[in-house]
PQR file of N, CA, C, O and H, with PARSE charges and radii, in Angstrom:
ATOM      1  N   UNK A   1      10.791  -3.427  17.656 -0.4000 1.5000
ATOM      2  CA  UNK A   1      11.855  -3.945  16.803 -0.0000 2.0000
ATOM      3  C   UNK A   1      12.555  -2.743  16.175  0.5500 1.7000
ATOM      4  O   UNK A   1      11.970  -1.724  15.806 -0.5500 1.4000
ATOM      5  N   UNK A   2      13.930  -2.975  16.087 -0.4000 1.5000
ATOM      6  CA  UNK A   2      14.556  -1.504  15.442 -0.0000 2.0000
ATOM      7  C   UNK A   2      14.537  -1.791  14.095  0.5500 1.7000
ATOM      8  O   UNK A   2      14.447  -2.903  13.575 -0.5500 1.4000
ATOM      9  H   UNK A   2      14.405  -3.802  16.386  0.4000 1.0000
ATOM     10  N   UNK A   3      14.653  -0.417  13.419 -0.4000 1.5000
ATOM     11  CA  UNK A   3      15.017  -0.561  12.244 -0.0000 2.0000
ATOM     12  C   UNK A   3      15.730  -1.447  11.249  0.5500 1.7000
ATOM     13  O   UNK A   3      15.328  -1.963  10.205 -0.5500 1.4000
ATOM     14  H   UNK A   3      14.726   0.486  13.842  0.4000 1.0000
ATOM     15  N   UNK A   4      16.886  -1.480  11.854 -0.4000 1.5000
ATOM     16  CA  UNK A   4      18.067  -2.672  11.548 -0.0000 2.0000
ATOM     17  C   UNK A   4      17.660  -4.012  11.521  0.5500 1.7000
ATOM     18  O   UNK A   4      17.792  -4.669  10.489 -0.5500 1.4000
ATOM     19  H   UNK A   4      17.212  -1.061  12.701  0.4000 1.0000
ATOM     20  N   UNK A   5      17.094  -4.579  12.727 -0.4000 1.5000
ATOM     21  CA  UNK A   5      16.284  -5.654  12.857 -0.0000 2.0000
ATOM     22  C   UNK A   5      14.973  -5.800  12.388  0.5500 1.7000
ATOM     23  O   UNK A   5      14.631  -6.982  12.369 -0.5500 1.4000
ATOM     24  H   UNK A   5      16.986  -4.045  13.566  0.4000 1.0000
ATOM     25  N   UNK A   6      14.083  -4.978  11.987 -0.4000 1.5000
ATOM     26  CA  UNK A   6      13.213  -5.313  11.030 -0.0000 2.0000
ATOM     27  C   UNK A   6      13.652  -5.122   9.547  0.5500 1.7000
ATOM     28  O   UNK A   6      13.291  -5.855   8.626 -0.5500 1.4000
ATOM     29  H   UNK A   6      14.361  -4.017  12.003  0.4000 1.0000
ATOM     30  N   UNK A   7      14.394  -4.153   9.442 -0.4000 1.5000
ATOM     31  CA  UNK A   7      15.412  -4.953   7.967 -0.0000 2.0000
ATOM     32  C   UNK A   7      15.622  -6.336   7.664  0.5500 1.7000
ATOM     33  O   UNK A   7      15.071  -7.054   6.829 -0.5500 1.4000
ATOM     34  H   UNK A   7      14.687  -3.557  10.190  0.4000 1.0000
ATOM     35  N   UNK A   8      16.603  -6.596   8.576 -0.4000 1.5000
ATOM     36  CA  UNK A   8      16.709  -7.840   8.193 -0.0000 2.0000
ATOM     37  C   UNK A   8      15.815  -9.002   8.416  0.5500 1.7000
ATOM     38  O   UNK A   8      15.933  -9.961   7.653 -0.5500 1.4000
ATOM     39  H   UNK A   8      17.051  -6.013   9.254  0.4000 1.0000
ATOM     40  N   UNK A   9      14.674  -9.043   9.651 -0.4000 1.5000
ATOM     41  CA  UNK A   9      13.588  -9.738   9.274 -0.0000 2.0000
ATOM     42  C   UNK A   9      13.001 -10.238   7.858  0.5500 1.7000
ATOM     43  O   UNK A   9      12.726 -11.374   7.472 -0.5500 1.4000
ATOM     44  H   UNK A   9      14.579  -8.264  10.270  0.4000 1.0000
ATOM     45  N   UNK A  10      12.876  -8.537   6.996 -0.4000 1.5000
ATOM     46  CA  UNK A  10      12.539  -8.567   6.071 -0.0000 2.0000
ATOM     47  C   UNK A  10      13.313  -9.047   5.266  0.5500 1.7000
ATOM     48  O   UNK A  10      12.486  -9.799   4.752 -0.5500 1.4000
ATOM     49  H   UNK A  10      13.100  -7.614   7.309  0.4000 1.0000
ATOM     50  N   UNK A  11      14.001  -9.199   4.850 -0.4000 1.5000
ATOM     51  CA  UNK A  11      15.392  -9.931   3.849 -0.0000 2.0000
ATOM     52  C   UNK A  11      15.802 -11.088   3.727  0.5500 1.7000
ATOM     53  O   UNK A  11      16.275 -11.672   2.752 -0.5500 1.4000
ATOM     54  H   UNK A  11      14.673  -8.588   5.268  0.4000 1.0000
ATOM     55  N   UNK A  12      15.447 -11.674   5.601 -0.4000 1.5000
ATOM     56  CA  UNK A  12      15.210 -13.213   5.519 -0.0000 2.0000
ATOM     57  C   UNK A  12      14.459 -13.843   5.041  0.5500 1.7000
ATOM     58  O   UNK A  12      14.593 -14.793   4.269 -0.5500 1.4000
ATOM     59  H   UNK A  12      15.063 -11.199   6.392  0.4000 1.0000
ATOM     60  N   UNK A  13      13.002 -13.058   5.733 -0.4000 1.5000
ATOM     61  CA  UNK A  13      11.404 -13.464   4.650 -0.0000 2.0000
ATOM     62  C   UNK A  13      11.820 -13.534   3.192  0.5500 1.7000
ATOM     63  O   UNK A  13      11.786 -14.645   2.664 -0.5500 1.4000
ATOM     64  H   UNK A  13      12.893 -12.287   6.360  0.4000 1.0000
ATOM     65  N   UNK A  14      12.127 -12.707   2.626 -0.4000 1.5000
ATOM     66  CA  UNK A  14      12.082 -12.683   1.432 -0.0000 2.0000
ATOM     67  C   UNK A  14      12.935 -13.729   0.941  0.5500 1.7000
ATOM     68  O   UNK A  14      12.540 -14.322  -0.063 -0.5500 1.4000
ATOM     69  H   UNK A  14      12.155 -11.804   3.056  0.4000 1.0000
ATOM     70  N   UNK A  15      14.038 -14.075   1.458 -0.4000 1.5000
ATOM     71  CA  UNK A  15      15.104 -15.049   0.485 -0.0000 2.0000
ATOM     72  C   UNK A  15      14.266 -16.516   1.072  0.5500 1.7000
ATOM     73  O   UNK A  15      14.216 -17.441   0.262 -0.5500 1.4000
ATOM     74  H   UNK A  15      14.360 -13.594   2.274  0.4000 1.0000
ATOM     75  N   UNK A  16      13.732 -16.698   2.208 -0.4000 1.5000
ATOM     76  CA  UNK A  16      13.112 -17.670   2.567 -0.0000 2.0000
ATOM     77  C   UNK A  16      11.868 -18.125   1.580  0.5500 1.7000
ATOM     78  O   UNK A  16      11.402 -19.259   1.461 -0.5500 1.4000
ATOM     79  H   UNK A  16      13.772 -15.946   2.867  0.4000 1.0000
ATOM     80  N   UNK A  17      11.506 -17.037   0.976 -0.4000 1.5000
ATOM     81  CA  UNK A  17      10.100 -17.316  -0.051 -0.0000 2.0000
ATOM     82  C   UNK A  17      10.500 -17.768  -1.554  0.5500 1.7000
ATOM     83  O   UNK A  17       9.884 -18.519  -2.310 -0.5500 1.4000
ATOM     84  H   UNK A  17      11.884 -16.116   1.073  0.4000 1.0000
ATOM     85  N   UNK A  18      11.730 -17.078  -1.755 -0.4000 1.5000
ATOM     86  CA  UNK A  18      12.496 -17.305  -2.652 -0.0000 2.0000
ATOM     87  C   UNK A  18      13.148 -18.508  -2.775  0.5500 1.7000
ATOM     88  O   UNK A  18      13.425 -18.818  -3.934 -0.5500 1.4000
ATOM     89  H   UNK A  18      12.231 -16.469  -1.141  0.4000 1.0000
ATOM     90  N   UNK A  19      13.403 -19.112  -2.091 -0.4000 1.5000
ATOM     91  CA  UNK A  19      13.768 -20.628  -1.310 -0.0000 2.0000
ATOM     92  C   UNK A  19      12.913 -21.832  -1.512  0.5500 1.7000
ATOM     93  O   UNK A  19      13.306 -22.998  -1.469 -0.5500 1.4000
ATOM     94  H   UNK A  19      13.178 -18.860  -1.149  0.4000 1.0000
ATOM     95  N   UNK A  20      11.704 -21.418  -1.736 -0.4000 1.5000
ATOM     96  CA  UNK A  20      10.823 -21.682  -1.915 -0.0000 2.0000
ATOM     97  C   UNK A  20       9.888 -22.123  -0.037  0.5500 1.7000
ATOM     98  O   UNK A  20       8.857 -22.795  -0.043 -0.5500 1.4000
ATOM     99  H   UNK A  20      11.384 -20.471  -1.771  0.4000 1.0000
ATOM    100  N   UNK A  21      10.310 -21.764   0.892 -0.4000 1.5000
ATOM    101  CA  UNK A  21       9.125 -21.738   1.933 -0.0000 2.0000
ATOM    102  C   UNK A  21       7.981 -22.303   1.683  0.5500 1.7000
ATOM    103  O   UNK A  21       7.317 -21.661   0.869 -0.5500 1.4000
ATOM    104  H   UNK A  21      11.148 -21.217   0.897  0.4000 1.0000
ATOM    105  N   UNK A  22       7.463 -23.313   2.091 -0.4000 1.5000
ATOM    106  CA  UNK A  22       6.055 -23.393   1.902 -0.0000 2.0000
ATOM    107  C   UNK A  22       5.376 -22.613   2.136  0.5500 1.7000
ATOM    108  O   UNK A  22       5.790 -22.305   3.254 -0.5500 1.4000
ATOM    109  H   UNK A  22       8.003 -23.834   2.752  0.4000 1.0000
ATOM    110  N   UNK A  23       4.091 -21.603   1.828 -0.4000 1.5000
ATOM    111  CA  UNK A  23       3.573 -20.275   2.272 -0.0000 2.0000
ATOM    112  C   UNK A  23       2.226 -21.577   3.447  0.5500 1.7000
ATOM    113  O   UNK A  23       1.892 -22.713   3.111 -0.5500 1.4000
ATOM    114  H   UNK A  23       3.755 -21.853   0.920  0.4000 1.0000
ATOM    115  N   UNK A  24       1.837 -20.923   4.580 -0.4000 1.5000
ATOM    116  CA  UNK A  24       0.653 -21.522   5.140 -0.0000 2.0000
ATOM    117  C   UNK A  24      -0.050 -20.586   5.383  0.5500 1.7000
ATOM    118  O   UNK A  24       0.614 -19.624   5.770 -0.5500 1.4000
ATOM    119  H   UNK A  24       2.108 -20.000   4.854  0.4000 1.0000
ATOM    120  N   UNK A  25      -1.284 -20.378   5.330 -0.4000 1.5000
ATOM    121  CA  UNK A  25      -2.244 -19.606   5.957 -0.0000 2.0000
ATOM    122  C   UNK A  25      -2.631 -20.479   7.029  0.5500 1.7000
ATOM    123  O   UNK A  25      -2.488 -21.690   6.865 -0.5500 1.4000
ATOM    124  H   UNK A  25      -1.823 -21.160   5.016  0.4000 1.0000
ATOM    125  N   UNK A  26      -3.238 -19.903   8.415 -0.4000 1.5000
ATOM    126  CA  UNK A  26      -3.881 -20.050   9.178 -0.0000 2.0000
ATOM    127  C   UNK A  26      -4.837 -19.193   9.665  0.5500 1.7000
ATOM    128  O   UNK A  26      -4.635 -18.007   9.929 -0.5500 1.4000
ATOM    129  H   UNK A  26      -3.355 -18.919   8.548  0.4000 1.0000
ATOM    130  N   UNK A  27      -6.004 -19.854   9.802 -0.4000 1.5000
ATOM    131  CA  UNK A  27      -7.317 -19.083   9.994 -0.0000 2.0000
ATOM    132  C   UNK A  27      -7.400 -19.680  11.813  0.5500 1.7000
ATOM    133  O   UNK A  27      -7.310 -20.838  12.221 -0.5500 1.4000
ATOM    134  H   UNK A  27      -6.168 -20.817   9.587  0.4000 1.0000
ATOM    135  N   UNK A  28      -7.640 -18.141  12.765 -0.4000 1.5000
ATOM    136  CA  UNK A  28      -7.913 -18.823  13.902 -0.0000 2.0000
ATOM    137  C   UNK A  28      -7.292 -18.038  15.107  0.5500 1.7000
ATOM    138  O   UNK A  28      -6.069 -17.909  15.066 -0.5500 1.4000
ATOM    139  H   UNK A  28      -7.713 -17.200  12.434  0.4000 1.0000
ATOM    140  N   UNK A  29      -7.923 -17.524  16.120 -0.4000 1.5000
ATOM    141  CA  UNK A  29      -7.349 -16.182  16.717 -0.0000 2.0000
ATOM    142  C   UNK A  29      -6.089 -16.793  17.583  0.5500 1.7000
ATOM    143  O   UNK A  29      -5.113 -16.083  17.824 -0.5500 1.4000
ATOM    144  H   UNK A  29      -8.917 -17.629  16.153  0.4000 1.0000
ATOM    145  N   UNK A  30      -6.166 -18.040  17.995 -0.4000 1.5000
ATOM    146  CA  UNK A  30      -5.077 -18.361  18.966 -0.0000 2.0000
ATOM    147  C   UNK A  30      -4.599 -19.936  17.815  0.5500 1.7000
ATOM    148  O   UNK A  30      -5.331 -20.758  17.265 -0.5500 1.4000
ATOM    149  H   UNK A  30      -6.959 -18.617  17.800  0.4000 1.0000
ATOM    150  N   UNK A  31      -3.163 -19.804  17.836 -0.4000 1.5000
ATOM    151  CA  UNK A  31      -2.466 -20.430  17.069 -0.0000 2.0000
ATOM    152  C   UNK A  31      -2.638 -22.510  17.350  0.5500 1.7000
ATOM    153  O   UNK A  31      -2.543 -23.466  16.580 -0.5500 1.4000
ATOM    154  H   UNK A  31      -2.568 -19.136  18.283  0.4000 1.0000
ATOM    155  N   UNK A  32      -2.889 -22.387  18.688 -0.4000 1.5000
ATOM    156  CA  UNK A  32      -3.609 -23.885  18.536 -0.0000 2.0000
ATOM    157  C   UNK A  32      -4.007 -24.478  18.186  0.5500 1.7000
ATOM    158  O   UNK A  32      -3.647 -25.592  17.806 -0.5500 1.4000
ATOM    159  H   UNK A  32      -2.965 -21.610  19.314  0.4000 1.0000
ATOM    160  N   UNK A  33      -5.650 -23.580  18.154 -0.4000 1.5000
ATOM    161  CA  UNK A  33      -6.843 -24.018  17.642 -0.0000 2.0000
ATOM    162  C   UNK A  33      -6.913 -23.482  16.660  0.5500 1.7000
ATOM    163  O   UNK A  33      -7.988 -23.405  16.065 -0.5500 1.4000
ATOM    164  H   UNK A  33      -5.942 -22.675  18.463  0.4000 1.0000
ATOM    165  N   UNK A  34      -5.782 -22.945  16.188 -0.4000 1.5000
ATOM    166  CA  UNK A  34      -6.180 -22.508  14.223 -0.0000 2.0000
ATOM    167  C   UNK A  34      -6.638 -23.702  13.401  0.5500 1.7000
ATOM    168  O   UNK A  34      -6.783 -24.856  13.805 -0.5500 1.4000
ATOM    169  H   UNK A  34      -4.909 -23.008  16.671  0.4000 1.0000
ATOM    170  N   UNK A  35      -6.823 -23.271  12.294 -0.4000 1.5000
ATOM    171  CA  UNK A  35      -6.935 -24.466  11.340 -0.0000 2.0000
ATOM    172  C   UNK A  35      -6.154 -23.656   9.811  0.5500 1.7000
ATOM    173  O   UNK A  35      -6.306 -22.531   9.335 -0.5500 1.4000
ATOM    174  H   UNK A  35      -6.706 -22.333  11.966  0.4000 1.0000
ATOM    175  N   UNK A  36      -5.113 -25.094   9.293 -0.4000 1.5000
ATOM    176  CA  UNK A  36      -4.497 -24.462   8.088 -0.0000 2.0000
ATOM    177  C   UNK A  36      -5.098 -25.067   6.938  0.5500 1.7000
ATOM    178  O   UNK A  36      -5.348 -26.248   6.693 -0.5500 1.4000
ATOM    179  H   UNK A  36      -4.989 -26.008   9.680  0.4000 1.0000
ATOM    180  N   UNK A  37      -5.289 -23.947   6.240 -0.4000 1.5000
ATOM    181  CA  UNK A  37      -5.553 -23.744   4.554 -0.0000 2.0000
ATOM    182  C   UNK A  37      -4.106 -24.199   3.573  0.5500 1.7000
ATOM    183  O   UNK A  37      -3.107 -23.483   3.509 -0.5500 1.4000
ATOM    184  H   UNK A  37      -5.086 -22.989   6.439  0.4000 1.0000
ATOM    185  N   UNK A  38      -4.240 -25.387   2.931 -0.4000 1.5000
ATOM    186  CA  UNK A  38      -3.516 -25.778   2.156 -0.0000 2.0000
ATOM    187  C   UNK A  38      -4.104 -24.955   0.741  0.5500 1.7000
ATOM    188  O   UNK A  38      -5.256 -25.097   0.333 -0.5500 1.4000
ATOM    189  H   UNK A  38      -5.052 -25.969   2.984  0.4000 1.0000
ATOM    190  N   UNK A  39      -2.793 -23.832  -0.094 -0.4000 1.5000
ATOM    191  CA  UNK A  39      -3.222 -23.096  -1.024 -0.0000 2.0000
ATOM    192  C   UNK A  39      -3.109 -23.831  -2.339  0.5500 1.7000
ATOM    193  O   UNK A  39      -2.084 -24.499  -2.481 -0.5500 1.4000
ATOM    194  H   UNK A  39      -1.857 -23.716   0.237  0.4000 1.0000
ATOM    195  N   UNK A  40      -4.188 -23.820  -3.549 -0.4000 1.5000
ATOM    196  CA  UNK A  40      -3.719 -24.182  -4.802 -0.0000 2.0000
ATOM    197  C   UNK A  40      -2.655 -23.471  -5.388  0.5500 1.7000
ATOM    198  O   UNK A  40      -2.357 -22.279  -5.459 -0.5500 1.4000
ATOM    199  H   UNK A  40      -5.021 -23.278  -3.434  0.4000 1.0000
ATOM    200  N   UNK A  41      -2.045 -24.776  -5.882 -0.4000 1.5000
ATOM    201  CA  UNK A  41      -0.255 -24.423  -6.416 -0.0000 2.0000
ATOM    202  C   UNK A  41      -0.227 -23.026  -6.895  0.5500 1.7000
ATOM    203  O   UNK A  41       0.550 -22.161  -6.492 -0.5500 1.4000
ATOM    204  H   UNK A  41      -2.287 -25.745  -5.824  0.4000 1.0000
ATOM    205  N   UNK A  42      -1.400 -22.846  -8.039 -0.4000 1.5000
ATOM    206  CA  UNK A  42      -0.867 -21.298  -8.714 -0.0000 2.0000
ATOM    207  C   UNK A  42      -1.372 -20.429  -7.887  0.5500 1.7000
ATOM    208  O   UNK A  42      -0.866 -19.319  -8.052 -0.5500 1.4000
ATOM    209  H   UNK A  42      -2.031 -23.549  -8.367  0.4000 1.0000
ATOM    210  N   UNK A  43      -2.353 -20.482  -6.861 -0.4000 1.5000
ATOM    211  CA  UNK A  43      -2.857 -19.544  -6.101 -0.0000 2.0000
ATOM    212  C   UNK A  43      -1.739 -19.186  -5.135  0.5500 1.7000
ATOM    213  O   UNK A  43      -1.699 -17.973  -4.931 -0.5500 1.4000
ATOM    214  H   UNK A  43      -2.764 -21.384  -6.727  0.4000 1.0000
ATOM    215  N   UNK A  44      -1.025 -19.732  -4.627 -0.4000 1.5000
ATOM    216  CA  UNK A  44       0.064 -20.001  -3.884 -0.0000 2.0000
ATOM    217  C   UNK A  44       1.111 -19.430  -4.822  0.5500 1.7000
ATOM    218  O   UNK A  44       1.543 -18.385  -4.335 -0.5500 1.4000
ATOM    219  H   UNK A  44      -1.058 -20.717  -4.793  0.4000 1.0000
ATOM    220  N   UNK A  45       1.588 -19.672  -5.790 -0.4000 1.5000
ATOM    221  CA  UNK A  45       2.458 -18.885  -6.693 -0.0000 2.0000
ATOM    222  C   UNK A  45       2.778 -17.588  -6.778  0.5500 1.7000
ATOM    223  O   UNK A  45       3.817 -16.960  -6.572 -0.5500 1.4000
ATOM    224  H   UNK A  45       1.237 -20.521  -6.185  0.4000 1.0000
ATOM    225  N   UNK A  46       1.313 -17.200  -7.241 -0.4000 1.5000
ATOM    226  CA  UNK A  46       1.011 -15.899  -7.017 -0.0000 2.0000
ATOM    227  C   UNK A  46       1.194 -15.238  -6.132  0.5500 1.7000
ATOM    228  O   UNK A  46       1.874 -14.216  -6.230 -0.5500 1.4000
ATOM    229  H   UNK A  46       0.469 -17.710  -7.409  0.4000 1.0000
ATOM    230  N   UNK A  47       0.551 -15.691  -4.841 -0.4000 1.5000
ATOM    231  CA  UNK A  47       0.226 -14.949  -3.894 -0.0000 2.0000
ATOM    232  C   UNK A  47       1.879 -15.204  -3.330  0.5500 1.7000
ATOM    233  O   UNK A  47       2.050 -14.966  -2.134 -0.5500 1.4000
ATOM    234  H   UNK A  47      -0.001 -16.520  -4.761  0.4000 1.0000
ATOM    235  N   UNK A  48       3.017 -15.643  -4.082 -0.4000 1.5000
ATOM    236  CA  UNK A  48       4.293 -15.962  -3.159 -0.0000 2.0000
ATOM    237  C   UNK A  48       4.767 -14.063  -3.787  0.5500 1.7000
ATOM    238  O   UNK A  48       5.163 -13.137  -3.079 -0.5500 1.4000
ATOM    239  H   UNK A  48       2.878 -15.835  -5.053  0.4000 1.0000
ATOM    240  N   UNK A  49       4.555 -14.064  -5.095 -0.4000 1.5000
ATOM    241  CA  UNK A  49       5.272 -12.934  -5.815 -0.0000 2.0000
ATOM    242  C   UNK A  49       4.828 -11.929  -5.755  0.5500 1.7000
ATOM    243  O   UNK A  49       5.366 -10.922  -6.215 -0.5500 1.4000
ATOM    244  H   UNK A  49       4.234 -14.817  -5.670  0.4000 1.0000
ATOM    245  N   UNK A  50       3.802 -11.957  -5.207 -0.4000 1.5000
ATOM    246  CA  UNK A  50       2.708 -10.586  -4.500 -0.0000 2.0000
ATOM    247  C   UNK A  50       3.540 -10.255  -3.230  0.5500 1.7000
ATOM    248  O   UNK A  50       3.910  -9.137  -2.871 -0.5500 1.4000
ATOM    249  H   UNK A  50       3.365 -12.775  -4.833  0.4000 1.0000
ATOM    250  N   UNK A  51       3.858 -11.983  -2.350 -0.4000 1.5000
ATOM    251  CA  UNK A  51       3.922 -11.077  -1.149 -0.0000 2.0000
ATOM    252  C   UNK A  51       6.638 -10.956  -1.199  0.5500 1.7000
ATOM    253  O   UNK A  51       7.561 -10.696  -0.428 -0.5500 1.4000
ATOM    254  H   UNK A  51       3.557 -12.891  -2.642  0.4000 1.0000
ATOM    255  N   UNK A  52       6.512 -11.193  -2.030 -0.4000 1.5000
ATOM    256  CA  UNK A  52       7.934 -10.767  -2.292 -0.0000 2.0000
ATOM    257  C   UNK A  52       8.051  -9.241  -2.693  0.5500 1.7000
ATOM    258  O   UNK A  52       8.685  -8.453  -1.991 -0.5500 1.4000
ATOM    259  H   UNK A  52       5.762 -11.404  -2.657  0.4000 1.0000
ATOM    260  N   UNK A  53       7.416  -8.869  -3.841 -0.4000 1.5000
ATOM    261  CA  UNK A  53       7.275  -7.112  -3.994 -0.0000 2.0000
ATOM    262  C   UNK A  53       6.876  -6.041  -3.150  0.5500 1.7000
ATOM    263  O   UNK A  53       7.084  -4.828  -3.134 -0.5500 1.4000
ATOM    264  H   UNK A  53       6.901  -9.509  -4.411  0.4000 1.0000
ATOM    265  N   UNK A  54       5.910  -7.268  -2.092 -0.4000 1.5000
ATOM    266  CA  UNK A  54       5.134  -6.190  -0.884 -0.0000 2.0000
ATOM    267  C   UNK A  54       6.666  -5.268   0.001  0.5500 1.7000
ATOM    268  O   UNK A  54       7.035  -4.113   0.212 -0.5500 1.4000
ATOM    269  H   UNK A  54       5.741  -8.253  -2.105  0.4000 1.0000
ATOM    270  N   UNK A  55       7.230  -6.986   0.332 -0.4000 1.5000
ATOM    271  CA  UNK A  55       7.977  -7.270   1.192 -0.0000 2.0000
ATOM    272  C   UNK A  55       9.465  -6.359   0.267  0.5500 1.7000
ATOM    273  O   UNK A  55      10.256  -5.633   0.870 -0.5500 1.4000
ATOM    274  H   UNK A  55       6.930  -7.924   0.161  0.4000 1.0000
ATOM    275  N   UNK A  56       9.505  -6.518  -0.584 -0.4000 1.5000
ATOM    276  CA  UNK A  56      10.571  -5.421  -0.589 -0.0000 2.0000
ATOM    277  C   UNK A  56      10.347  -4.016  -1.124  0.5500 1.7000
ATOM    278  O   UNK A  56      11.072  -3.043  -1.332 -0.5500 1.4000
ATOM    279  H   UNK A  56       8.863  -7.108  -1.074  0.4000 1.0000
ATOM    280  N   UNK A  57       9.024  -4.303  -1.268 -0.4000 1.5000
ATOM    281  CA  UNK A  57       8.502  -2.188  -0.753 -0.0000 2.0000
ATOM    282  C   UNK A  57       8.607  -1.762   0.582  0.5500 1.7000
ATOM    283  O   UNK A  57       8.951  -0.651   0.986 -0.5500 1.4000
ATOM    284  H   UNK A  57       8.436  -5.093  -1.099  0.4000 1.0000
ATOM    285  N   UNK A  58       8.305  -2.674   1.176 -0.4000 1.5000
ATOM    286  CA  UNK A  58       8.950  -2.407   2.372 -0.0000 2.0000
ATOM    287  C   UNK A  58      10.072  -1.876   3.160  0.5500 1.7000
ATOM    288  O   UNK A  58      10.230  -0.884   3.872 -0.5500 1.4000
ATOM    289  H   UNK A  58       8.026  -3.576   0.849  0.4000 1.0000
ATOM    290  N   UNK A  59      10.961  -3.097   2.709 -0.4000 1.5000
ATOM    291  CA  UNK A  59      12.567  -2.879   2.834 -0.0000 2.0000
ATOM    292  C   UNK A  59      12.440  -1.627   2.294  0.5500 1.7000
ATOM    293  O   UNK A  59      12.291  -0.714   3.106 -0.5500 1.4000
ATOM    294  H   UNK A  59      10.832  -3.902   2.131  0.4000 1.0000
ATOM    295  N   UNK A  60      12.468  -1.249   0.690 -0.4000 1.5000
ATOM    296  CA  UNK A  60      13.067   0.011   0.540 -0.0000 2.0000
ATOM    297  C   UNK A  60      12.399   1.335   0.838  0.5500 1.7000
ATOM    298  O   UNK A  60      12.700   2.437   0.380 -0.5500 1.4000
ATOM    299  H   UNK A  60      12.588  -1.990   0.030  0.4000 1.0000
ATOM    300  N   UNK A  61      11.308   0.982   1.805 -0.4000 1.5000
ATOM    301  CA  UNK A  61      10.889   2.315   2.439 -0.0000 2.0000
ATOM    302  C   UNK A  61      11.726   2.070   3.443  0.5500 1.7000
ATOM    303  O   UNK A  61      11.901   3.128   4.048 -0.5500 1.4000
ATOM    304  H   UNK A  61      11.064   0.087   2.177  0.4000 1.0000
ATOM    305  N   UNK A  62      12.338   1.187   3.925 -0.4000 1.5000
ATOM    306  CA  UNK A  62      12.701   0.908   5.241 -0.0000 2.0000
ATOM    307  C   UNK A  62      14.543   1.704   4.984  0.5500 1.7000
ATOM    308  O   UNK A  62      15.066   2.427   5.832 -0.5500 1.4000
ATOM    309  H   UNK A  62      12.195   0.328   3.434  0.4000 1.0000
ATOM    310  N   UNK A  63      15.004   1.434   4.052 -0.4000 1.5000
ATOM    311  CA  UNK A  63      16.282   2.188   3.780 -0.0000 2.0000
ATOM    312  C   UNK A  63      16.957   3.141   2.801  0.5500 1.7000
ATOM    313  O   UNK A  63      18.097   3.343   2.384 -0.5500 1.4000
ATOM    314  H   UNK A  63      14.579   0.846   3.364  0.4000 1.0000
ATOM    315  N   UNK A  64      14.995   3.929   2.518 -0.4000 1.5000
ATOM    316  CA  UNK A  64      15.410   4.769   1.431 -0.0000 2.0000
ATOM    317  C   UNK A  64      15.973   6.555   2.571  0.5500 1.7000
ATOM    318  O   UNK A  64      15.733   6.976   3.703 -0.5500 1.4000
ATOM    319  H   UNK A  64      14.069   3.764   2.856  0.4000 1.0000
ATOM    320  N   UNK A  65      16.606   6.930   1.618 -0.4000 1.5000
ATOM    321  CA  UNK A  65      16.956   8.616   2.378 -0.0000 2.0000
ATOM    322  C   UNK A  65      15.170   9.308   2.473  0.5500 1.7000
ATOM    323  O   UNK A  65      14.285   9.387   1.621 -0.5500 1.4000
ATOM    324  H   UNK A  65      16.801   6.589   0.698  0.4000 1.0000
ATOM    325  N   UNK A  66      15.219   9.610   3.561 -0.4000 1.5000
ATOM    326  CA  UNK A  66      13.757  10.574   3.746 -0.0000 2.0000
ATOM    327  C   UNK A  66      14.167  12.403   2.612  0.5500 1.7000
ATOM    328  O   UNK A  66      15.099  13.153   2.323 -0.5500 1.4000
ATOM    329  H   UNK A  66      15.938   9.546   4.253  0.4000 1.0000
ATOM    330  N   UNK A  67      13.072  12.265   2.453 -0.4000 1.5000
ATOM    331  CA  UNK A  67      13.212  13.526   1.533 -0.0000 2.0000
ATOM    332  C   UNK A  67      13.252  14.926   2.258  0.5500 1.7000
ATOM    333  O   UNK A  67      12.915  15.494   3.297 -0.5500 1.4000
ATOM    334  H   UNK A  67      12.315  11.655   2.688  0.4000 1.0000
ATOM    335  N   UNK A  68      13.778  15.088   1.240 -0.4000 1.5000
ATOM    336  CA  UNK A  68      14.244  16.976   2.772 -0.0000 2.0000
ATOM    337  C   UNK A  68      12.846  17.794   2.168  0.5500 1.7000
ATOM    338  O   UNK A  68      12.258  17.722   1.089 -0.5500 1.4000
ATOM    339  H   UNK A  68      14.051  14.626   0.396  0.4000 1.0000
ATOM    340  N   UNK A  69      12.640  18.528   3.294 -0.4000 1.5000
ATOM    341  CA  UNK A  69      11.212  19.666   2.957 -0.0000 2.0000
ATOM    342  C   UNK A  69      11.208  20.492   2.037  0.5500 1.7000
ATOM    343  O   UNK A  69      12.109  21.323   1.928 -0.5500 1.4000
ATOM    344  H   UNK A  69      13.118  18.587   4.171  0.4000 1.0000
ATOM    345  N   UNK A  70      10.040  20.406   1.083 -0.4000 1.5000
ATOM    346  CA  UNK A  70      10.187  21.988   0.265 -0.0000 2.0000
ATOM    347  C   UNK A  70      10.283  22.918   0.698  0.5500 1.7000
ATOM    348  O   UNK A  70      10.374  23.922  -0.009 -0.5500 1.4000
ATOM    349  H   UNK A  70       9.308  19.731   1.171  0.4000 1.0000
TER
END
């Protein structure tokens, strides 16, 4: 994925969570036979605004200027 396009991956995620997205976990190596974990509301809350800050540490490693060498 290029740069550009995992940018904006990331930007969608994020306004999508912001949107409110339902968050799902799935436990389970092949997506079939997973099984989903319905999260408690505040556990789910949380874990929405955890993964929004992740997600735009991301982004702005993703479009900060690289630092020139000492």
């Amino acid at each position: 994925m290029s740069e550009v396009a995992s940018d904006r991956h990331w930007r969608e995620t994020v306004e999508r969570l912001r949107g409110g997205e339902p968050l799902r976990v799935l436990i389970g190596e092949k997506l079939y036979s997973a099984s989903e974990i319905v999260l408690a509301p505040a556990f789910a809350a949380s874990l929405r605004t955890d993964l929004i800050a992740d997600i735009e540490a991301q982004i702005a490693g993703l479009t900060s200027e690289p630092e020139p060498p000492s």
